[in-house]
SELUMDO-387875 format. One line per 5 residues: number of its first residue (from 0); for each residue x, y, z of C-alpha. Coordinates in Angstrom, 3 decimals, decimal comma. Example, Ala and Ser with C-alpha at 12.3 -4.5 7.8 and 13.67 -1.06 7.14 Angstrom:
residues 2
0	12,300:-4,500:7,800 ~ 13,670:-1,060:7,140
END
This chain:
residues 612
0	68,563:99,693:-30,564 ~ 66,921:100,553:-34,264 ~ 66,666:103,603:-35,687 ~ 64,993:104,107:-39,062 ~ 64,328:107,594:-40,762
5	60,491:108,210:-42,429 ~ 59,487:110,779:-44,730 ~ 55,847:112,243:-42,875 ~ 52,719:113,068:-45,613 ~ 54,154:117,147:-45,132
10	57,811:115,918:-46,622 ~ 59,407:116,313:-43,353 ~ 61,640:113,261:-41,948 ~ 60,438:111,563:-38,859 ~ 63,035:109,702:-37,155
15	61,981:106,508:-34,893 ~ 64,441:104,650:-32,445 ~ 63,349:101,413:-31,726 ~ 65,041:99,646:-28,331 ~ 64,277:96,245:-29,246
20	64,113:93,432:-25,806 ~ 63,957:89,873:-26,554 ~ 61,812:87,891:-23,211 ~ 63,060:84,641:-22,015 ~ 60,481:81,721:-21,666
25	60,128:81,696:-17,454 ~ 58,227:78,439:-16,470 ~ 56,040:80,082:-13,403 ~ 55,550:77,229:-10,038 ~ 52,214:77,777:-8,264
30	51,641:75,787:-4,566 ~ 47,744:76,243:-4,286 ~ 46,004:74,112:-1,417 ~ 42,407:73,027:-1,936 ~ 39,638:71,301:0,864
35	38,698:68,055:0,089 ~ 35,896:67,980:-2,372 ~ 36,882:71,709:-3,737 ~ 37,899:72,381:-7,518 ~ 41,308:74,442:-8,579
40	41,205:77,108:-11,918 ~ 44,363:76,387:-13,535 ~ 45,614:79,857:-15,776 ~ 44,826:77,555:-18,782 ~ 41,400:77,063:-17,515
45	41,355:73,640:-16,877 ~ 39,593:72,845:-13,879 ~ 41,100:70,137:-11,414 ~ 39,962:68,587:-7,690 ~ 42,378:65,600:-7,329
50	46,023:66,398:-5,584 ~ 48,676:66,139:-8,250 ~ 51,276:68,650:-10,165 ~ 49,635:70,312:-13,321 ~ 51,847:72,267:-16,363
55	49,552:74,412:-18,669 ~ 50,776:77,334:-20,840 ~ 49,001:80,879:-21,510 ~ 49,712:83,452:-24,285 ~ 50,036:87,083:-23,018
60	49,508:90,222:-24,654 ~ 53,004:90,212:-26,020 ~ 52,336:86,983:-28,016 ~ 54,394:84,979:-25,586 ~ 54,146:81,950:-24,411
65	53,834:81,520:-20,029 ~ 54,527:78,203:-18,962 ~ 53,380:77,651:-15,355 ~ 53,419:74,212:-13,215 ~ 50,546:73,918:-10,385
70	51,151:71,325:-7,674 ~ 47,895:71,278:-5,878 ~ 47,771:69,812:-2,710 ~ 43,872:68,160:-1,265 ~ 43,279:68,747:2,712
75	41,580:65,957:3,932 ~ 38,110:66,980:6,656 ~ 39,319:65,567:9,881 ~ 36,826:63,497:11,994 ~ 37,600:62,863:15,824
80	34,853:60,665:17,895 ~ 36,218:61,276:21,864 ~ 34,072:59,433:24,408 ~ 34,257:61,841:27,642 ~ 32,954:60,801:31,160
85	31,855:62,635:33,864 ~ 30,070:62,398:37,296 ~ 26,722:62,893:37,918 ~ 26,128:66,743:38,484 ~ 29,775:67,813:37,103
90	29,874:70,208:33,863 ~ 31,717:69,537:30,524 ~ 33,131:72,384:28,163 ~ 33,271:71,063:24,772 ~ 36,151:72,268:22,664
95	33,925:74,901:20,917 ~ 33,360:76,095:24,368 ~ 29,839:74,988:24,733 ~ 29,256:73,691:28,693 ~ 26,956:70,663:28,734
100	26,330:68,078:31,514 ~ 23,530:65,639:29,889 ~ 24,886:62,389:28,485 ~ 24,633:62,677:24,835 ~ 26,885:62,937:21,074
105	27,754:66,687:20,342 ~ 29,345:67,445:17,245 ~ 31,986:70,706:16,897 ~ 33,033:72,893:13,759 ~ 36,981:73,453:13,338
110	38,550:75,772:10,432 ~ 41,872:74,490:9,255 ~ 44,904:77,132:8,504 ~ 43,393:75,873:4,571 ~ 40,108:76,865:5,267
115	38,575:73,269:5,568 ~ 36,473:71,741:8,058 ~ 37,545:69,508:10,990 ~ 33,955:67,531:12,835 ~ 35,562:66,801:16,255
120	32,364:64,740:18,119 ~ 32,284:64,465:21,833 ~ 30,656:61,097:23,149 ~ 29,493:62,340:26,460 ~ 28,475:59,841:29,419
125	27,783:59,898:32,725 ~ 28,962:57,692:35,487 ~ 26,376:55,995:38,056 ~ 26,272:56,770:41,046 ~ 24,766:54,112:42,589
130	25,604:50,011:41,335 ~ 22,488:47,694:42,967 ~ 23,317:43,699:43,613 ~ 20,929:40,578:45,289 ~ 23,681:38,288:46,818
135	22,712:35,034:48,210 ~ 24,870:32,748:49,802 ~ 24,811:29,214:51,772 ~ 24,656:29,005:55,399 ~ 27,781:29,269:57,214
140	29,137:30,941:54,599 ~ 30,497:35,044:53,965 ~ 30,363:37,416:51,478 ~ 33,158:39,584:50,787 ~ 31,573:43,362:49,815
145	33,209:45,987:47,558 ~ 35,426:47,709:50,353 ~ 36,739:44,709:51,480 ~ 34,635:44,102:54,400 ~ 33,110:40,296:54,939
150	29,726:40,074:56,133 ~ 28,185:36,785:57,073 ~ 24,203:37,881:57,917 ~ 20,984:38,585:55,364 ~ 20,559:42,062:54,980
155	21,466:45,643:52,693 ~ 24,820:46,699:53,095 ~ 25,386:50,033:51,489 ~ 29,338:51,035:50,283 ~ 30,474:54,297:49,057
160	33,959:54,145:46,488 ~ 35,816:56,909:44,809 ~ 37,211:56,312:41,543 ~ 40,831:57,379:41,443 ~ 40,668:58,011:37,406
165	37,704:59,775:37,141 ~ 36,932:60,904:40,694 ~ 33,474:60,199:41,024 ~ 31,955:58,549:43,862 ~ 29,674:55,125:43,446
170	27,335:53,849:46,360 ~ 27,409:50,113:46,021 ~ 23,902:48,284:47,718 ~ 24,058:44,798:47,775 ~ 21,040:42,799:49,541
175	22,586:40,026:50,832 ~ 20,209:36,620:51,270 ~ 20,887:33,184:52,507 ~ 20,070:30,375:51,490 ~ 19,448:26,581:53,620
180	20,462:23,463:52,205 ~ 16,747:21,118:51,252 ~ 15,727:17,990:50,967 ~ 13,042:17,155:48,212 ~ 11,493:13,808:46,647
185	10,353:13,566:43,537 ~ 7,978:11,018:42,038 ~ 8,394:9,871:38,287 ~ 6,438:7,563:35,899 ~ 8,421:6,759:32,688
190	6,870:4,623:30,075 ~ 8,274:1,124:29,335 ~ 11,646:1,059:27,411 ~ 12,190:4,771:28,301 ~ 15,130:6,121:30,160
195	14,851:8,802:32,426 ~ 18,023:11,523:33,842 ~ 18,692:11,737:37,232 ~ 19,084:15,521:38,332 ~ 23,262:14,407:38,089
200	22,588:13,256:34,637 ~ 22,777:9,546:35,368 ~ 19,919:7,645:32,988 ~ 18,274:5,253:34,559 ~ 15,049:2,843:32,862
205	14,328:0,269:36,455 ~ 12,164:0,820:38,925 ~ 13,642:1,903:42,303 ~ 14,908:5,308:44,968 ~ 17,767:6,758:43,893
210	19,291:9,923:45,707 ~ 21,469:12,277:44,491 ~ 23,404:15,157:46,295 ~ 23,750:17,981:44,125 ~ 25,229:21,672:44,574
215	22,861:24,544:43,569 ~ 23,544:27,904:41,500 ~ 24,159:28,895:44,929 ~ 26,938:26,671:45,702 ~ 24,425:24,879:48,560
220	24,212:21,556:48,680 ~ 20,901:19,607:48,091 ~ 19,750:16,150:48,584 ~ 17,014:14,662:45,688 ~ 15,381:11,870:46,009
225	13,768:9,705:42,696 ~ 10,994:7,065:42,894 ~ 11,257:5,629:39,417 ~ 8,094:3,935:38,521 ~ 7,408:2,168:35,061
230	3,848:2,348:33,215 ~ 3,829:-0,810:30,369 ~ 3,007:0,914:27,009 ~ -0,579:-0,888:25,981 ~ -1,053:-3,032:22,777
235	-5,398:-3,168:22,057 ~ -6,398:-4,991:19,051 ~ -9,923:-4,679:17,553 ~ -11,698:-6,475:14,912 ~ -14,233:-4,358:13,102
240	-16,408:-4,949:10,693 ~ -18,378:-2,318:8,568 ~ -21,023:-2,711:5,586 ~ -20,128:-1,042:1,938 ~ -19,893:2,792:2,019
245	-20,098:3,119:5,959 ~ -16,917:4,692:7,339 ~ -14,856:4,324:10,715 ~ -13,295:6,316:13,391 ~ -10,193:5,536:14,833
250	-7,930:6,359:17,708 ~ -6,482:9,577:16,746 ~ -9,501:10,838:14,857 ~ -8,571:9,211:11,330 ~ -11,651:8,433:9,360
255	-11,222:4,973:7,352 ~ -13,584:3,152:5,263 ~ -11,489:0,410:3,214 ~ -10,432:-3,030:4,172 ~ -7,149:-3,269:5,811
260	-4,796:-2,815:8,850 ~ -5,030:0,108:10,712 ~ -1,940:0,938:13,460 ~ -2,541:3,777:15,430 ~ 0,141:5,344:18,318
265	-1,609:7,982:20,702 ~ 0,908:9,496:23,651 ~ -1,017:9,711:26,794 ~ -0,410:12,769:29,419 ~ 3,020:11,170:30,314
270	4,219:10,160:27,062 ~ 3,576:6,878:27,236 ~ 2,776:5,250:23,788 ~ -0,447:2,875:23,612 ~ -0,682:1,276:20,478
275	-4,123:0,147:18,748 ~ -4,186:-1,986:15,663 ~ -7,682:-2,097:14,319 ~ -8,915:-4,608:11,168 ~ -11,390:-3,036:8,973
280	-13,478:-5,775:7,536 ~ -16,053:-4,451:4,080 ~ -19,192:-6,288:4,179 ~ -19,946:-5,488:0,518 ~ -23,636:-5,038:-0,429
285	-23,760:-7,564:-3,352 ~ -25,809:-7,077:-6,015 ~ -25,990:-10,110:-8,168 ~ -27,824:-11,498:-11,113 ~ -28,985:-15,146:-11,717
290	-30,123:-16,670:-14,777 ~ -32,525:-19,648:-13,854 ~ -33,983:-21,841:-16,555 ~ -36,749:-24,324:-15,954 ~ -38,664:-26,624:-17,095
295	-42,106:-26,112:-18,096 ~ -44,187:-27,837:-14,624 ~ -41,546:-27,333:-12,436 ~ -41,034:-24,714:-9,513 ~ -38,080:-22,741:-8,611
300	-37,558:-21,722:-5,078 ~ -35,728:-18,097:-4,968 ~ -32,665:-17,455:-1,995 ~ -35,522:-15,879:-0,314 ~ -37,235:-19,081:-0,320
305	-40,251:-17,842:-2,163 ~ -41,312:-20,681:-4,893 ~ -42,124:-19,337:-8,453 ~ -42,879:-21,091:-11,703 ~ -43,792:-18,551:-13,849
310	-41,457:-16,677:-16,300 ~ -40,040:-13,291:-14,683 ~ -37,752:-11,232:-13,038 ~ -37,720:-11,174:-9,265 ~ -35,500:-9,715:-6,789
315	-34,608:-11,510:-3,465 ~ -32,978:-8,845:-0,168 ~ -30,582:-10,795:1,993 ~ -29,473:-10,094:5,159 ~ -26,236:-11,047:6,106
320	-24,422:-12,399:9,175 ~ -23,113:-8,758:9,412 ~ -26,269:-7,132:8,758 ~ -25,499:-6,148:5,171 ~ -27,795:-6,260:2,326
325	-27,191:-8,355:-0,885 ~ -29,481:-8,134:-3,824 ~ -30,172:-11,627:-5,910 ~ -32,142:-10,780:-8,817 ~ -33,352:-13,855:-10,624
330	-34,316:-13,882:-14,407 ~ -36,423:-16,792:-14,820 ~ -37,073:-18,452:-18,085 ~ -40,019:-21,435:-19,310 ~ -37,971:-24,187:-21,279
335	-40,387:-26,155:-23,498 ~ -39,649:-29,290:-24,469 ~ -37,422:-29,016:-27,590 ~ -36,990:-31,718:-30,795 ~ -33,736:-31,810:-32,475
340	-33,775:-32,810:-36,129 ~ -30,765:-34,364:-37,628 ~ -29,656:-35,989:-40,739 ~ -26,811:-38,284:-40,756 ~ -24,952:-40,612:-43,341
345	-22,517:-43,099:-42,835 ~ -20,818:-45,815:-44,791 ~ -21,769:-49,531:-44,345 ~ -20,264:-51,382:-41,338 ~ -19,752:-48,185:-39,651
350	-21,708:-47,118:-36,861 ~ -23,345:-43,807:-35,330 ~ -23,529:-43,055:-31,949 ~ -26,995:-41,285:-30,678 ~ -27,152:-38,835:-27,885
355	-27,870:-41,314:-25,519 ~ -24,622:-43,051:-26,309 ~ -26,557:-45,616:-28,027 ~ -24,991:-47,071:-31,317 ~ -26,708:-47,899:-34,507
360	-25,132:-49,397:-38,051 ~ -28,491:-49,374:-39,502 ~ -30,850:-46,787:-41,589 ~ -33,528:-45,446:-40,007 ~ -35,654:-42,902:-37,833
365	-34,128:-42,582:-34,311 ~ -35,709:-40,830:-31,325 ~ -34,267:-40,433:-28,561 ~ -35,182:-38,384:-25,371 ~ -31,944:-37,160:-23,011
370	-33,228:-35,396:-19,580 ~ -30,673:-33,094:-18,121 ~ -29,608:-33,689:-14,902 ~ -29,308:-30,106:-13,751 ~ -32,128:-28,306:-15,127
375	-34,297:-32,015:-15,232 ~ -35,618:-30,736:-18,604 ~ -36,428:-33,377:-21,197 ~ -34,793:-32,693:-24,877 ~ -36,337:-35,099:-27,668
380	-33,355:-36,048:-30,604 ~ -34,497:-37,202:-34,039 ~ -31,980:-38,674:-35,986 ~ -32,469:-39,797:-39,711 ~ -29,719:-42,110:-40,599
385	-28,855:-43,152:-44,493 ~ -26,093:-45,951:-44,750 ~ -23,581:-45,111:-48,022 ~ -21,239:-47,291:-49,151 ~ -17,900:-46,383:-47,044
390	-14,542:-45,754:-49,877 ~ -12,696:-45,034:-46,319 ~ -13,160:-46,721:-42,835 ~ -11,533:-46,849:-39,812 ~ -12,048:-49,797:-37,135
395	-10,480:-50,594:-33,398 ~ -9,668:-53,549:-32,349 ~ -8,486:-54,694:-29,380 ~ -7,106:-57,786:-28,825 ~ -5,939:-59,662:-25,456
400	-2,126:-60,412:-25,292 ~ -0,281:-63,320:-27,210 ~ -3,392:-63,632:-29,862 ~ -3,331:-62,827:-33,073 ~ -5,723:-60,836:-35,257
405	-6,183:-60,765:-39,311 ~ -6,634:-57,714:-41,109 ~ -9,215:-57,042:-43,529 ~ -6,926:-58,136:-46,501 ~ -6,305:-61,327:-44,901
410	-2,680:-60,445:-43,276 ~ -2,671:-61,751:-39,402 ~ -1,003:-59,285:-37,666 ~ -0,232:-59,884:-33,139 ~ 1,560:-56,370:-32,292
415	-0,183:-53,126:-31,721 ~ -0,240:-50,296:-34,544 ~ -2,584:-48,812:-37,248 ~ -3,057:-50,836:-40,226 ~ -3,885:-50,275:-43,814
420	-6,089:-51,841:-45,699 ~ -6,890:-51,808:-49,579 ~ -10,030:-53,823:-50,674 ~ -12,012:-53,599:-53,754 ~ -15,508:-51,994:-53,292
425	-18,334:-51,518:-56,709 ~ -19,576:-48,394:-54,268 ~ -16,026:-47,045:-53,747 ~ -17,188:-46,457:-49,969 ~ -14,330:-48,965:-48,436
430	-11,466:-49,283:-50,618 ~ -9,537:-48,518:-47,655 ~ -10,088:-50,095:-44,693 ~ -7,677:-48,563:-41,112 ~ -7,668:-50,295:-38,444
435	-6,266:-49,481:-34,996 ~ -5,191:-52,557:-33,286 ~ -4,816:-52,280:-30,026 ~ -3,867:-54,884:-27,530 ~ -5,308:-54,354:-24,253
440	-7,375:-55,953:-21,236 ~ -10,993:-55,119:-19,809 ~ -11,336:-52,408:-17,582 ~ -13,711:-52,473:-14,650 ~ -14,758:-49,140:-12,742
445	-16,927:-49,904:-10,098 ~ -17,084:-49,025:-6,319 ~ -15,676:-51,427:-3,956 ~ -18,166:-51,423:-1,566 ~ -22,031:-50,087:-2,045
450	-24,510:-49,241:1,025 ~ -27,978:-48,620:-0,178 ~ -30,820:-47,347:2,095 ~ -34,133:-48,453:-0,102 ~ -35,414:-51,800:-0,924
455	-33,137:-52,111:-3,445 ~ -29,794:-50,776:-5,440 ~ -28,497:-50,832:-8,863 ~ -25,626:-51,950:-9,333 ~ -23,479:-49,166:-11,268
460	-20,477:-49,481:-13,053 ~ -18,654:-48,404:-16,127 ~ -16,484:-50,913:-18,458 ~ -13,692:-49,625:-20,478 ~ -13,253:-52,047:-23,807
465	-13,390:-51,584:-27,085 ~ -15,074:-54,639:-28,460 ~ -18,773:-55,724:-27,227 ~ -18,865:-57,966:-24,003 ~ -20,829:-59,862:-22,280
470	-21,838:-60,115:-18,322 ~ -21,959:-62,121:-15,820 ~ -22,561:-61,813:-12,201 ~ -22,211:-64,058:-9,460 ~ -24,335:-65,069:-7,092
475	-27,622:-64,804:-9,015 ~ -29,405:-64,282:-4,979 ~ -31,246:-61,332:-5,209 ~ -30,368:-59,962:-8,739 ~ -32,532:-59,016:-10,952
480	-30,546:-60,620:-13,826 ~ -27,401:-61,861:-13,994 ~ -26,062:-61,278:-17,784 ~ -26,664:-57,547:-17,999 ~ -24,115:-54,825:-16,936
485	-25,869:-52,947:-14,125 ~ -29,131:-54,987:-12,040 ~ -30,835:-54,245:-9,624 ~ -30,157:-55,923:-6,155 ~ -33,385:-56,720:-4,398
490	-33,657:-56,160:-0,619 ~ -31,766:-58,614:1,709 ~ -31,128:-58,030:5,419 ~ -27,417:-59,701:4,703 ~ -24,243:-58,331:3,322
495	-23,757:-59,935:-0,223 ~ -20,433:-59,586:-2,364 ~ -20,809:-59,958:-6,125 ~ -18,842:-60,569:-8,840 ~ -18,871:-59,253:-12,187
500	-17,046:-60,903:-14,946 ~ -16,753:-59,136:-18,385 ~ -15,972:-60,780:-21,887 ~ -15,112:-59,318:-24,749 ~ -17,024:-60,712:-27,514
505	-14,223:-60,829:-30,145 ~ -11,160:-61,184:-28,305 ~ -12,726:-63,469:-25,272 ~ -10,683:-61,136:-22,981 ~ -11,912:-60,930:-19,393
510	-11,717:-59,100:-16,253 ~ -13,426:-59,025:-12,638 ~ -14,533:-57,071:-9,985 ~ -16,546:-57,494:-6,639 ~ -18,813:-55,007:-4,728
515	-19,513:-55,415:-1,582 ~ -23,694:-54,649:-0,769 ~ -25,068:-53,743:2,732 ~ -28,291:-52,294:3,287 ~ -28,420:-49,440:5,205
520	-31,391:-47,690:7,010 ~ -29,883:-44,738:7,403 ~ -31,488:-41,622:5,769 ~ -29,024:-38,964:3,666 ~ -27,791:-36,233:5,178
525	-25,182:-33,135:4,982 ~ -22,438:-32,424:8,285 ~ -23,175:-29,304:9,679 ~ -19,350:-28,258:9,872 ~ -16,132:-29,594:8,234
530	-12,121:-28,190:8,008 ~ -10,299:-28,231:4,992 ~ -7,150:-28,027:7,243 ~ -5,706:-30,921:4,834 ~ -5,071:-32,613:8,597
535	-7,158:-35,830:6,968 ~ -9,819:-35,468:9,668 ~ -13,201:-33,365:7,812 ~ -11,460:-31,875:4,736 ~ -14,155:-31,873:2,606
540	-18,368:-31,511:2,602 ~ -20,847:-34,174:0,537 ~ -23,949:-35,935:1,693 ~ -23,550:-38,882:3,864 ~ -25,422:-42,003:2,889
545	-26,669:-41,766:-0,792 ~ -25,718:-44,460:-3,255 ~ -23,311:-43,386:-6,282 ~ -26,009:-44,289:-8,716 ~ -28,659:-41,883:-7,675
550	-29,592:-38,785:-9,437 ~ -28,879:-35,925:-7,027 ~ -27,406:-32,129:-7,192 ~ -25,743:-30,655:-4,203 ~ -25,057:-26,459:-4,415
555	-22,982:-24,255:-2,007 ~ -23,764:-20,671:-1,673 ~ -21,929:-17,871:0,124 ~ -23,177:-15,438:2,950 ~ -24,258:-13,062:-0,476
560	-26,071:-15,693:-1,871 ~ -23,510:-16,423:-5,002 ~ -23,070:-20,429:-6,114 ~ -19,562:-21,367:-5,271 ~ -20,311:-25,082:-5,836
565	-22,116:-27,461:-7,323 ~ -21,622:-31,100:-8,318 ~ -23,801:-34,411:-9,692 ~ -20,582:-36,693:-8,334 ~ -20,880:-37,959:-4,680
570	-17,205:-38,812:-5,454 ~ -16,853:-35,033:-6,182 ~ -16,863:-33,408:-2,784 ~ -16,200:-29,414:-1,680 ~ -12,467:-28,877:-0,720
575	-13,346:-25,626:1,188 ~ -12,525:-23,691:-1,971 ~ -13,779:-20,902:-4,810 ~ -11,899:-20,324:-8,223 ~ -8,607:-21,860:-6,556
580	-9,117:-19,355:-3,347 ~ -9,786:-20,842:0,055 ~ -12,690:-19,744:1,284 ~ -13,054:-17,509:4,591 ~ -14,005:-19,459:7,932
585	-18,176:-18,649:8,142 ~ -21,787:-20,305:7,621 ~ -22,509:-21,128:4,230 ~ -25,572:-22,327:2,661 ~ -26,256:-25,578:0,742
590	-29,348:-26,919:-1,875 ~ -29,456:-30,896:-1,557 ~ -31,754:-32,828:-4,368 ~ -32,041:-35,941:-5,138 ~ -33,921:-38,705:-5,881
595	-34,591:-42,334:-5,568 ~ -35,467:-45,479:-7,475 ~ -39,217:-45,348:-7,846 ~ -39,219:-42,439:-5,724 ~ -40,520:-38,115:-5,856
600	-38,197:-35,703:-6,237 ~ -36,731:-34,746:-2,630 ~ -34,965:-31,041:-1,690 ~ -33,213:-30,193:1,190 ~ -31,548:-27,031:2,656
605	-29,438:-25,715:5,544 ~ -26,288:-24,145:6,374 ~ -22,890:-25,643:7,265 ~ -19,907:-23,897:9,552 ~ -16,113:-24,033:7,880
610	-13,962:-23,404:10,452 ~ -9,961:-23,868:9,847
END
């Protein structure tokens, strides 16, 4: 206690006792208890909703300092699902004392002792009164119902239980049926390589009865018998062929319209598979140009066989074997008869060899006409030939075997091999002289055996030598003449064999050959079929009975009218074959020309069948 003495404004003392108290710090403990999802005021006015313990201090009017610690506790909401039931007709009082007897979810509002809510749900159902049941069972057999009781006949058999938990009473009907034991056949078609299951899940694939005994859902026994029958799965193969830009239908509907193999599988009503393979041929429609040349007087006959001889462009429609069109246009062309002007030089002692395969060594103007064998058209050559004096030559000799031969500079030489030559020349046009020496014998091509159908037949061959030679053929009966390379043998009803023996004029080398001559009376003509199999029997097509020395032209021509052959050789026959391809088995068409000594011009035509 304080007391202190003050003088008041009127001079008078004023004494004041002060009793001064010191407060203790007291740290204050709150329990508080909050719902779940509520918020908590602490006294420092922090707000708070999760369960924990809090300290938080507060100045009070004295200037002190309160310490207080909060431990606030969270109270959960409790939620209880019950599932009640009753029987039909009772009453249920739910715990907020609601009565209800409909089946159904009813939801109840508790306060806790905090204040918080506790959702107790009542899942109410109710119990049938009646349970319904079909029963069947086999003959001879019994069925055991809900109270125990067997029963053995078809009918309703009604049972009334009480359930000792709940109380309620349930009517049991059960409609009791029964059911014989059966015999059935059955009748099956499988398709080939298929495998059918039995009703006991054997698989079978043969033909045959097979019977199985088999207990239904009913427990009865049954009897099943299978006839297994087999249906072959069909193979049909068709060959079809269709013109350029026409299209085809097949089996399952599938529109085609190239060349090719086409497989189709279409499932009949029993799942069998038939199978059709169908090959689409293309008859193109060929559209082709030729260009013809003639000469001027002669006449052109067109595929259509229409003869022109006028210059032009005409178009020929074809019908194939398939019905197709082709298209031939021809472009034909006038030759005139042309002349060919040439200058040539050459040193002395050389020679020049014409068109005609004629040589010359000396100057001059030479004419020479050359017909063509294909077109028949006539070209005229003029060649103007000046002889200079040769610097360089080159010459080749042949020689027979064991002689000897001297060179231009005098040097005798006997073995094969190019040789040079240097020899003085005032015109500098063979100061060197080559020469090629070759040793070598005659060579004699010419058929071994020669059937001629005229009055008479030349006598063709070709010599191989390099030297000039002379000829000689022997017997002189019937020749024309006997020292010239080809004559002419005159008719004769007898077969004649003649000899030919060659020289060569430098080297006296020889060599021989004999044809054999028979006079035929047949007539030419072309096989109407041949098979270039390569089996040596018909391989290849040519006219029969025509002479290798007479002018002729033989043409093959497709079904679309384009030239896949053509030859001037009668040893030059048609193997079947186009541009290395073998040709398809068909008709073809052929052009035959020729003609004889002394004789017109002659054309023939036809068709011919390759088969394979």
């Amino acid at each position: 206690m304080y007391e202190t003495t003050l003088q008041s404004t009127q001079g008078c003392d004023s004494v004041i006792i002060t009793n001064l108290t010191i407060a203790s710090t007291v740290t204050i403990w709150e329990e508080v208890n909050i719902c779940d999802g509520e918020s908590y005021t602490l006294p420092d006015g922090a707000i708070v909703m999760e369960q924990d313990f809090y300290f938080s201090s507060v100045t009070n009017n004295d200037g002190c300092t309160q310490r207080y610690r909060t431990n606030i506790t969270v109270n959960k909401i409790d939620l209880i699902n019950t599932w009640v039931f009753i029987c039909k007709g009772e009453n249920y009082t739910l715990p907020d004392g609601r009565i209800v007897s409909d089946e159904g979810t009813y939801a109840n509002n508790f306060t806790s002792i905090y204040g918080c809510d506790s959702i107790v749900t009542i899942i109410l159902g109710i119990n049938t009164p009646m349970v319904e049941s079909e029963v069947s069972i086999c003959i001879d057999e019994s069925y055991v119902l809900e109270d125990g009781s067997t029963v053995a006949v078809a009918d309703t058999y009604i049972v009334e239980l009480t359930d000792i938990s709940t109380g309620c009473i349930t009517s049991y009907q059960t409609t009791l049926t029964i059911n014989d034991a059966f015999e059935t056949t059955q009748n099956i078609i499988i398709c080939e390589g298929q495998i059918f299951e039995l009703p006991d899940g054997t698989e079978v694939s043969t033909v045959g009865m097979y019977e199985n005994i088999l207990t239904s859902s009913q427990g009865c026994d049954s009897i099943i018998f299978t006839n297994i029958s087999i249906q072959p799965n069909p193979f049909i193969q068709n060959d079809i062929s269709l013109c350029e830009g026409l299209t085809y239908t097949l089996e399952d509907g599938q529109t085609v319209s190239e060349s090719g193999i086409y497989t189709v599988e279409i499932a009949d009503t029993q799942g069998c598979i038939s199978t059709f393979q169908t090959t689409i041929n293309i008859n193109n429609t060929i559209e082709t140009t030729q260009n013809i040349e003639i000469c001027e007087g002669q006449i052109f006959e067109l595929p259509d066989g229409t003869e022109v001889s006028t210059e032009g462009l005409y178009e020929s429609n074809l019908p194939s074997t398939q019905g197709c069109d082709s298209i031939i246009t021809t472009n034909l062309s006038i030759n005139s008869t042309p002349t060919i002007t040439n200058t040539v030089s050459i040193c002395q002692g050389a020679n020049y060899v014409l068109e005609d395969g004629s040589m010359v060594a000396d100057a001059g103007t030479y004419t020479v006409e050359i017909t063509d064998l294909t077109t028949a058209c006539t070209t005229v050559y003029e060649t103007t030939l000046t002889i200079n004096d040769a610097f360089e030559t080159t010459e080749n000799i042949a020689i027979c075997i064991n002689q000897n031969y001297i060179l231009p500079n005098g040097i005798e030489v006997s073995t094969e091999g190019m040789y040079e030559s240097i020899l003085p020349s005032t015109q500098g046009c063979d100061s060197l002289v080559i020469t090629n020496l070759a040793i070598t014998s005659i060579k004699i091509n010419m058929v071994e055996e020669l059937i001629f159908l005229l009055d008479s037949v030349k006598l063709t061959n070709t010599i191989e030598a390099i030297n000039p030679v002379e000829y000689l053929w022997t017997p002189s009966t019937g020749l024309n003449c006997v020292d010239c390379q080809e004559p002419v043998a005159i008719t004769t009803e007898e077969t004649t064999d003649y000899l030919l023996t060659v020289t060569d004029t430098i080297s006296g080398c020889k060599a021989s050959a004999t044809v054999t001559v028979i006079r035929s009376k047949i007539k030419p003509v072309v096989p109407n079929a041949f098979s270039p199999n390569s089996d040596g029997i018909n391989d290849f097509l040519s006219p029969l009975n025509i002479n290798a020395d007479v002018d002729f032209l033989f043409i093959v021509f497709n079904r679309w009218g384009q030239k896949i052959f053509e030859t001037q050789n009668i040893n030059e026959p048609w193997d079947g074959s186009f541009k290395n391809q073998q040709q398809q088995m068909g008709v073809y068409i052929w052009y035959f020309q020729y003609q004889l000594p002394n004789q017109a011009l002659k054309q023939m035509k036809g068709d011919v069948t390759l088969v394979r």
